[in-house]
C-alpha positions in Angstrom: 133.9 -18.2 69.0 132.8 -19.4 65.7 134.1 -16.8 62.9 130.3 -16.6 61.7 129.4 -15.4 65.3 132.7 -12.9 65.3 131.0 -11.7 61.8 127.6 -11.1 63.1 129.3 -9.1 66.2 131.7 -7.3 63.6 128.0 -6.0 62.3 126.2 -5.1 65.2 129.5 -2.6 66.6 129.2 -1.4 63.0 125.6 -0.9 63.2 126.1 0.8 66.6 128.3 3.1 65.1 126.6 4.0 62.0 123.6 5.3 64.5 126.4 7.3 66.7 127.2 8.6 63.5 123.7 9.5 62.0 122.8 11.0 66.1 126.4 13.0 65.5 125.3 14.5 61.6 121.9 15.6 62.7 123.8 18.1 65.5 125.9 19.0 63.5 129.0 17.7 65.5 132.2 15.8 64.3 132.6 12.5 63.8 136.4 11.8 63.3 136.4 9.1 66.2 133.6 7.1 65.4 135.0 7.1 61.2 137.9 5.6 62.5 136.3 3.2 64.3 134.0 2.5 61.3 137.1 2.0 58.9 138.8 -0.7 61.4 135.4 -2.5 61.6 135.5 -2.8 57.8 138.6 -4.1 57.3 138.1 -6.8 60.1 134.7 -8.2 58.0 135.8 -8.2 55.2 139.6 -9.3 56.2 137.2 -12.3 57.9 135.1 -12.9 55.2 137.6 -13.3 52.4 137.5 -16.6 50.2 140.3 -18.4 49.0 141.4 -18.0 45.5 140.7 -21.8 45.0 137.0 -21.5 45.8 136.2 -18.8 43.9 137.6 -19.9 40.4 135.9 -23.8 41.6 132.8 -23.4 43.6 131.6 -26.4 43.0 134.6 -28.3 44.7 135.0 -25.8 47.7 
């Protein structure tokens, strides 16, 4: 699996989730699991999606 693919999956759990979460506020019910799950998510995009040092000072060479 490509890391673009893994991304694009990464965002469709996280859209999945955001709907449990919007379904779980309009009851009125807790949402602790689902925040956690939310948070994880997160850190896996954007631990995925992080550019070296290197290419951001030098885009043009990157």
């Amino acid at each position: 699996m490509s890391q673009k693919q893994y991304l694009k999956l990464l965002e469709r759990e996280i859209q999945k989730i955001n709907k449990k979460i919007d379904l779980k506020i309009m009851q009125g019910e807790t949402y602790l699991q689902e925040q956690r799950d939310h948070k994880l998510l997160l850190k896996k995009v954007r631990y995925n999606s992080k550019r070296s040092l290197f290419s951001r000072l030098f885009p043009i060479f990157a």
